[in-house]
C-alpha positions as CSV (number, residue, x, y, z in Angstrom):
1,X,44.7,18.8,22.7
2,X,46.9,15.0,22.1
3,X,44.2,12.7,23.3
4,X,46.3,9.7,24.8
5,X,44.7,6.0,25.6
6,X,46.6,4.9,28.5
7,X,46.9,0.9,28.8
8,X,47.9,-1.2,32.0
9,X,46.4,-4.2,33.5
10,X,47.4,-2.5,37.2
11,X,45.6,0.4,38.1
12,X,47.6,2.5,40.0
13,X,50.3,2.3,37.5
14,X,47.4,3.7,34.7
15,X,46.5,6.0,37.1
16,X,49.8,7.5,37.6
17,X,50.6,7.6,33.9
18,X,47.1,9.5,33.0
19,X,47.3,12.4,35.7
20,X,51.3,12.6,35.0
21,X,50.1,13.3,31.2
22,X,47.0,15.1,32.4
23,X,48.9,17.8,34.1
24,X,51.1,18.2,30.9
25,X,48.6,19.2,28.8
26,X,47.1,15.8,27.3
27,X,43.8,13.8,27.4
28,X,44.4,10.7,29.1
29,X,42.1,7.9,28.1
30,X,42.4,4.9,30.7
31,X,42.0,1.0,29.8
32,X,43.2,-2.0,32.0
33,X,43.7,-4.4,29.1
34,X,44.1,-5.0,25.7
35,X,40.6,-6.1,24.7
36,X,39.2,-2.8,26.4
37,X,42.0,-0.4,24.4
38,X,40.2,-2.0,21.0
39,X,37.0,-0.8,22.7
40,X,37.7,2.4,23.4
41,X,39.6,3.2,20.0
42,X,36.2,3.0,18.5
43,X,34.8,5.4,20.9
44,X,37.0,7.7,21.5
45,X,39.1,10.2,18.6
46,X,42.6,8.8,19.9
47,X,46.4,10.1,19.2
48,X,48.3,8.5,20.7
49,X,48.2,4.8,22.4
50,X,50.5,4.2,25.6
51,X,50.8,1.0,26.8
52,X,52.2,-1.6,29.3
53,X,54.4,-5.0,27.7
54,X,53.5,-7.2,30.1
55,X,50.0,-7.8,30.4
56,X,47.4,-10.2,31.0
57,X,45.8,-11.6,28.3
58,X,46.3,-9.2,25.1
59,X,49.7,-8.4,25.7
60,X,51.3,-4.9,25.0
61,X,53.1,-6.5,21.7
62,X,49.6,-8.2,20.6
63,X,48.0,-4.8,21.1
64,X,50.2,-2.9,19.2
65,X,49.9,-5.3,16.2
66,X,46.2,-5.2,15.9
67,X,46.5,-1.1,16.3
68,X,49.1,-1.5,13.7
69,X,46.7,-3.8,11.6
70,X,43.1,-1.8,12.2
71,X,44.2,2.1,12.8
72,X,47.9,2.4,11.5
73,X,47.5,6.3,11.6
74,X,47.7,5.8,15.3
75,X,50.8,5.9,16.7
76,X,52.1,3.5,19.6
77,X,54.3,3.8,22.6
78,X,55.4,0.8,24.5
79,X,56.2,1.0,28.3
80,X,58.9,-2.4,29.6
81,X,60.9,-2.8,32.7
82,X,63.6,-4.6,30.0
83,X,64.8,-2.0,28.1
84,X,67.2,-4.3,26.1
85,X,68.0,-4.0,22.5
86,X,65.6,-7.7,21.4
87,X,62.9,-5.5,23.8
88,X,63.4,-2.3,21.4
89,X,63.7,-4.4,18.0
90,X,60.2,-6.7,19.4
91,X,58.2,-3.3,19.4
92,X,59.3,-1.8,16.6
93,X,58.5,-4.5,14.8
94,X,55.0,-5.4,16.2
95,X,54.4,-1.8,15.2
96,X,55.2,0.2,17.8
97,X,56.3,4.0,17.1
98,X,58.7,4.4,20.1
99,X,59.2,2.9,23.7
100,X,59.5,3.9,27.2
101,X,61.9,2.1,29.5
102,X,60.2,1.3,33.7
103,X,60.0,3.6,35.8
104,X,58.6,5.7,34.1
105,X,59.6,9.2,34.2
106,X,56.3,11.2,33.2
107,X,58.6,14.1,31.5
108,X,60.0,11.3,29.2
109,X,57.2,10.2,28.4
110,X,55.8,13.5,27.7
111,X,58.0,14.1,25.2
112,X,57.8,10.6,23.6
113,X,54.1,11.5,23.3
114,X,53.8,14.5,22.2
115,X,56.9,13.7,19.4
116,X,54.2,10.7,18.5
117,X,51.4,13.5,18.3
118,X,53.1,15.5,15.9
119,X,54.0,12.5,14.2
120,X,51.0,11.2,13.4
121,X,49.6,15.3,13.2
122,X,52.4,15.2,9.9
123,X,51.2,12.0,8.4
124,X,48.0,12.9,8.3
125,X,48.7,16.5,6.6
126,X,50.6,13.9,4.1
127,X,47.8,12.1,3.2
128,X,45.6,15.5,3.2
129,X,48.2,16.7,0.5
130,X,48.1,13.6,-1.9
131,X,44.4,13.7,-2.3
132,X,44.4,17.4,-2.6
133,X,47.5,17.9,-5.3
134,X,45.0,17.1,-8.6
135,X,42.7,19.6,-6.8
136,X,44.7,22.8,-5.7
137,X,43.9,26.1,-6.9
138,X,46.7,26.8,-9.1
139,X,47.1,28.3,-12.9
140,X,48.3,26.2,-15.0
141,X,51.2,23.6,-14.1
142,X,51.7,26.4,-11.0
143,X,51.0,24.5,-8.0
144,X,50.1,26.0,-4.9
145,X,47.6,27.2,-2.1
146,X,49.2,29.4,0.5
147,X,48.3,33.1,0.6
148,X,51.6,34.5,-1.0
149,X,50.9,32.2,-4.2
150,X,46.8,32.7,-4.0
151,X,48.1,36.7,-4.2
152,X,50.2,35.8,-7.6
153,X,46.9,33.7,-8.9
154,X,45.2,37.1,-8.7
155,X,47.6,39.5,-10.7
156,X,48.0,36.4,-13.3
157,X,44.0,36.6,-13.5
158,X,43.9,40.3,-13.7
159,X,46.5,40.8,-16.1
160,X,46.5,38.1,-18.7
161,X,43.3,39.6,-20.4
162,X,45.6,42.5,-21.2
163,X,48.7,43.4,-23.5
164,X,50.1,45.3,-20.4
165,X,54.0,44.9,-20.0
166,X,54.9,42.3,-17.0
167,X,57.7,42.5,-15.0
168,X,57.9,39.0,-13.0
169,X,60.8,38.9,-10.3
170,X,61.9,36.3,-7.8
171,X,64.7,34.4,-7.1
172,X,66.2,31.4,-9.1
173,X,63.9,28.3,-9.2
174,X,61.0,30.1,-8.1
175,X,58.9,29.7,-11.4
176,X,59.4,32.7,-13.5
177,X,59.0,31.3,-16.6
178,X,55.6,29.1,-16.0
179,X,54.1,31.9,-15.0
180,X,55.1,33.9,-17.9
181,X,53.9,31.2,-19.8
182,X,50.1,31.1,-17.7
183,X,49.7,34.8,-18.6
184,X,50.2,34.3,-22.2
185,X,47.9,30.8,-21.4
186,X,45.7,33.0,-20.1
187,X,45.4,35.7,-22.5
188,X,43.9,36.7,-26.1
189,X,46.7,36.2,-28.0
190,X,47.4,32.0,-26.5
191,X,47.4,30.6,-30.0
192,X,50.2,33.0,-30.9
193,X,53.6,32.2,-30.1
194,X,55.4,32.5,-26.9
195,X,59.0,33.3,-27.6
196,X,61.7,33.1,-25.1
197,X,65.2,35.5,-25.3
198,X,67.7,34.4,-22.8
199,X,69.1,37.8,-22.5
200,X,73.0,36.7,-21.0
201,X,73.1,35.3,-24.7
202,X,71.7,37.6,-27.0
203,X,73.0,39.7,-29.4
204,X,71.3,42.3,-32.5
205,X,70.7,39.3,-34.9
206,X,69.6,37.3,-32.2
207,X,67.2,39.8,-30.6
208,X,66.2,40.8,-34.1
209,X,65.0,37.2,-34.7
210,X,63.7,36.8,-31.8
211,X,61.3,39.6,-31.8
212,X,60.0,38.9,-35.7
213,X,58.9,35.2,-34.5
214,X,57.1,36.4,-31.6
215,X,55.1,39.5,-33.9
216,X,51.3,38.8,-32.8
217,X,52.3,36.5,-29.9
218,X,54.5,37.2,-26.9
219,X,58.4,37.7,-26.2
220,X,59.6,36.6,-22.7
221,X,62.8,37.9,-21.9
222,X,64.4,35.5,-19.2
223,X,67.3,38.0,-17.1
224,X,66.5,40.7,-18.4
225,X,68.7,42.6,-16.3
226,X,71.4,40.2,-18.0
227,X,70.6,42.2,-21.3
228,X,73.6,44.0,-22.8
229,X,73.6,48.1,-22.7
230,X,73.0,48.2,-27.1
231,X,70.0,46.0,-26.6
232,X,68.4,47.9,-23.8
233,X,68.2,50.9,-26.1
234,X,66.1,48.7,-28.8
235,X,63.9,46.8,-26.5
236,X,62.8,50.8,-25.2
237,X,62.5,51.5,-28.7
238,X,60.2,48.1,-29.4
239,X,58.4,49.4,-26.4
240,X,57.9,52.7,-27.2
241,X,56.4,51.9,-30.5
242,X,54.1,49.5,-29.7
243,X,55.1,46.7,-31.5
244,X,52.4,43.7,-31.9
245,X,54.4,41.9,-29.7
246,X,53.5,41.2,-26.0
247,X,56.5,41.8,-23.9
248,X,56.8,39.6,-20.5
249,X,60.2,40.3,-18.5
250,X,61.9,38.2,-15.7
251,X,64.6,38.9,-13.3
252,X,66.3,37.6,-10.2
253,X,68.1,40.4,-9.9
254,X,67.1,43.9,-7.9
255,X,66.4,46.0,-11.3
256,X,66.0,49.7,-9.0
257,X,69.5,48.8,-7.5
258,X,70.8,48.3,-11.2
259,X,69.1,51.7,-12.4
260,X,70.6,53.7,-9.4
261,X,74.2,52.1,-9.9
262,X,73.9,53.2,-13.5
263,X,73.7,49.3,-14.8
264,X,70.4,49.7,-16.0
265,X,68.1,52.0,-17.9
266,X,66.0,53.8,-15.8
267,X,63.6,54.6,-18.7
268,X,63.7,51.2,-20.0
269,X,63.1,49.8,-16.0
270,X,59.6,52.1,-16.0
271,X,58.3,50.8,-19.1
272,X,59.2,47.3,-18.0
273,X,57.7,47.5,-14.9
274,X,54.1,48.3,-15.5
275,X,52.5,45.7,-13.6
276,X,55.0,43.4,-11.5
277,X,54.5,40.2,-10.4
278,X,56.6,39.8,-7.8
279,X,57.2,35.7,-6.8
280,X,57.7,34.6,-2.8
281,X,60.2,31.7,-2.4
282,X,59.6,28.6,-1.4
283,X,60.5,28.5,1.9
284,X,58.0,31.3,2.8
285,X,55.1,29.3,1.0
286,X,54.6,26.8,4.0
287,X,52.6,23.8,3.0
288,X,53.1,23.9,-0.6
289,X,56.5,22.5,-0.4
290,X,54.6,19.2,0.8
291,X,52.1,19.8,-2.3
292,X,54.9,20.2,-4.6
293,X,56.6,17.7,-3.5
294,X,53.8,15.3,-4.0
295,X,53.1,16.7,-7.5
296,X,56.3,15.8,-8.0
297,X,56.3,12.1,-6.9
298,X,53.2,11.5,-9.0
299,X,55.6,13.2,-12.5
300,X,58.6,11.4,-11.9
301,X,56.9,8.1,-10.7
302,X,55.5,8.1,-13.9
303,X,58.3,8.9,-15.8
304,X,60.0,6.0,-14.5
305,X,57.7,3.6,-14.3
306,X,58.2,3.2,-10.2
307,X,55.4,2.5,-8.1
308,X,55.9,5.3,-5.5
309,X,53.0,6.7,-4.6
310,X,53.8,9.2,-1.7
311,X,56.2,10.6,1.3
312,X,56.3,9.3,5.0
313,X,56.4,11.4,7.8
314,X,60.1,11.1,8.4
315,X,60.7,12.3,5.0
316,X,58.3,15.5,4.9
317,X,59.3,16.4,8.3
318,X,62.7,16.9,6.4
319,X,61.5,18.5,3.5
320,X,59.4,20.7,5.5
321,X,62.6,21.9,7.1
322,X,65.4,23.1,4.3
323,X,65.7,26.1,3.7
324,X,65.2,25.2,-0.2
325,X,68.0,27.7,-1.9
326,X,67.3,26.6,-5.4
327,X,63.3,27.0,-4.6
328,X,60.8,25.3,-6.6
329,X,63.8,24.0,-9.3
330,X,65.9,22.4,-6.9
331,X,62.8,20.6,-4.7
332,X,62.0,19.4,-8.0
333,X,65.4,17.7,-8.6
334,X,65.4,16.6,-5.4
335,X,62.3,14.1,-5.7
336,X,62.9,13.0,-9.1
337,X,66.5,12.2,-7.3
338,X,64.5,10.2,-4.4
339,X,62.2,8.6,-6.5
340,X,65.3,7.2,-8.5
341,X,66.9,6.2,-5.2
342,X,63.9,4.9,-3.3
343,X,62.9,0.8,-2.8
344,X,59.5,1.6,-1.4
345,X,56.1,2.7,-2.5
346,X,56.9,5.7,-0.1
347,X,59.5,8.0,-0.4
348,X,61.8,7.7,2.8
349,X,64.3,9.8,4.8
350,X,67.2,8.1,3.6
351,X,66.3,8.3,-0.2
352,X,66.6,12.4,0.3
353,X,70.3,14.1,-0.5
354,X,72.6,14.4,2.6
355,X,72.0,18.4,2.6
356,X,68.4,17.6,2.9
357,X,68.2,14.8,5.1
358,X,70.8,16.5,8.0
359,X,67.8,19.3,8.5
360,X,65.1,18.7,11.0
361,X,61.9,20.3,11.1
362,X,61.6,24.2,11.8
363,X,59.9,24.5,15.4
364,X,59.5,27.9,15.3
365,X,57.4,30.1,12.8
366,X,58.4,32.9,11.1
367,X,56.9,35.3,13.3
368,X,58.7,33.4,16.3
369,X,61.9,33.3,14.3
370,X,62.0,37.4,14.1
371,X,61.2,38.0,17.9
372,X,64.1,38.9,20.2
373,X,64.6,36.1,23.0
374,X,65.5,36.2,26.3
375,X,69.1,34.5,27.4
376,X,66.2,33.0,29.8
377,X,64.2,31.3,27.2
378,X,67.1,30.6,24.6
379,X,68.8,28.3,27.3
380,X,64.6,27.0,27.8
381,X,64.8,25.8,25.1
382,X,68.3,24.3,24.5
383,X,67.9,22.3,27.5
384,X,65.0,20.8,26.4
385,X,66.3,20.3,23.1
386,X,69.5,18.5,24.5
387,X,66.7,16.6,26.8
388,X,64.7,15.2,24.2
389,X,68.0,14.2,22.1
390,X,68.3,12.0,25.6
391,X,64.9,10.3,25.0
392,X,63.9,12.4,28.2
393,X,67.1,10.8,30.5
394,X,68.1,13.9,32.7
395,X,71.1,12.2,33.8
396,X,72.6,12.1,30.4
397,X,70.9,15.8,29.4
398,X,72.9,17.0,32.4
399,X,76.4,15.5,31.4
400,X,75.7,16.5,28.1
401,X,74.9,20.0,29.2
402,X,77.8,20.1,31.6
403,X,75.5,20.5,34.5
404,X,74.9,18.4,37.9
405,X,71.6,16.7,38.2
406,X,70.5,19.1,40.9
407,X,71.0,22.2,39.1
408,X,69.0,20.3,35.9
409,X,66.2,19.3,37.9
410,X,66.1,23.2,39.5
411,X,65.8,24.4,35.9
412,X,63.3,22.2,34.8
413,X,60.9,22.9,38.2
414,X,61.5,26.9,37.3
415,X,60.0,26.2,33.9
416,X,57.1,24.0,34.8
417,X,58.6,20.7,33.6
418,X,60.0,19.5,36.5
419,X,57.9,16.8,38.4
């Protein structure tokens, strides 16, 4: 639960504020001035901070500074009767996150506050991520700790003791080759060589070659299924017979698709595939694109000599929501691209590419994202989208919606969000 500390010099108006929050689901902390908001931060595990402008003594301005100064993980909201543009720029500038325009309308603020929550929620798991990178659990230069990587740590450890044929698949970017290269890493024969074939390209010399300079070490084939019909025949023969060679195969392409459409050997696909290592993408690996995308910071910061030493919230709340294509490979271009860009010790929104930048962050999660809606709850949640792109002003959500204020406001009461 978002605990909120709720700031007014006039009582009924914190009162109003903290039950209006209260009954939307927060923990309203109450203080009627400035000096006793610095009190309770100490003494209370605080979110958010809400507070009035115009206020005896400390005012709202002079509080957000010092909360600025002292706890700058907390996020501020600042509540004025003004509303103009010098108003805005003030708070923004004092330190304030957002602000809220008098009266205030509790479903506004709602959203302002809980948008401030996950905020600050996002910067945190930031922070979390830049102490953790030179600690994750990974193999190797693999980076990574969600379950559908922790799975591919565990064939990497089971099978690198062994000369057992690998079959790694996965789509483009999504680090075929580095962990073709951990298993040989890993294995008895690491101070032999590790010999790559890009299979589009090769040809009987070529392969021939190949193969004597990895005898006693390993032969990655990169695309295998890319490998021309004459070579498949001799790569089953190399198989067959033993060779002292190591063979570790990679693909982005559905091999059993291949063997049934007669592109690929079907003998040759059996003795390639004895143990598989299949790879997830990146967009199903959750928090590791953050952790990636630190690790990178750190390699391209140094590379260029650039004092950029992490991501703001704004920037991983994008990140977190592309779809990532190009997986792993084109996340990494991406920050070496924004570190280039970037004028700050922090990578920012604006230093991302365009494709990047225009996403916003996924709401739902994967298991929500499979589930069949109601029309009922797919317009829930459009309205409220279009509501919070108003900054919680109904009378714009409702011309924007093509709907009268009435029929907004019946909507709204029907889902519990009207007040």
């Amino acid at each position: 639960m978002t605990t909120v500390l709720v700031v007014d010099d006039e009582r009924e108006m914190v009162d109003l504020v903290a039950l209006g929050l209260k009954r939307r689901g927060f923990a309203p902390v109450a203080a009627g001035s400035g000096a006793e908001a610095l009190v309770a931060l100490t003494h209370h595990d605080v979110d958010v901070v809400v507070t009035d402008l115009n206020m005896k003594g400390m005012s709202g301005l002079e509080l957000c500074q010092a909360v600025a100064a002292d706890r700058p993980d907390i996020p501020v909201i600042v509540l004025t009767a003004f509303g103009s543009f010098e108003t805005a720029v003030g708070a923004i500038r004092a330190g304030a996150y957002d602000f809220v325009t008098k009266p205030v309308e509790i479903e506004a603020l709602a959203i302002a506050v809980r948008r401030a929550g996950e905020h600050r929620a996002l910067r945190g798991e930031v922070k979390r991520l830049q102490a953790a990178v030179a600690l994750t659990r990974g193999a190797g230069e693999l980076v990574g700790g969600s379950p559908a990587m922790h799975a591919v740590y565990r064939l990497i450890e089971q099978v690198s003791p062994t000369d057992t044929t690998v079959l790694i698949t996965g789509e483009t970017g999504t680090g075929k080759e580095l962990v073709a290269r951990e298993i040989h890493r890993a294995g008895k024969r690491a101070s032999a060589p590790f010999i790559t074939l890009e299979c589009a390209a090769a040809h009987d010399e070529r392969f021939a070659q190949t193969l004597a300079s990895a005898t006693g070490g390993a032969l990655f084939l990169d695309e295998v299924a890319d490998l021309p019909a004459v070579l498949q025949s001799k790569l089953l023969a190399v198989l067959q017979d033993r060779s002292d060679v190591r063979v570790i195969a990679a693909t982005s392409r559905d091999l059993e698709e291949m063997v049934e459409e007669r592109q690929f050997r079907d003998d040759l696909y059996y003795k390639l595939n004895v143990v598989h290592v299949p790879l997830p993408p990146l967009r199903a690996r959750g928090g590791d694109i953050l952790l990636l995308a630190q690790r990178f910071v750190g390699t391209y910061a140094a590379l260029t000599g650039k004092q950029v030493v992490g991501i703001t919230a704004a920037a991983a709340e994008r990140l977190t929501g592309y779809e990532w294509p190009g997986n792993v490979r084109e996340l990494a271009s991406c920050m070496e691209r924004a570190v280039a860009m970037t004028r700050f010790e922090e990578l920012q929104a604006d230093d991302l590419p365009d494709k990047v930048r225009a996403t916003s962050k996924r709401t739902l999660s994967g298991t929500e994202l499979t589930e069949l809606l109601t029309l009922e709850e797919i317009e829930r949640r459009h309205v409220l989208r279009v509501l919070e792109a108003c900054n919680g002003n109904r009378t714009d959500a409702a011309k924007m919606l093509g709907l009268d204020r009435k029929t907004l406001y019946r909507k709204l009461l029907r889902w519990g969000v009207g007040e």
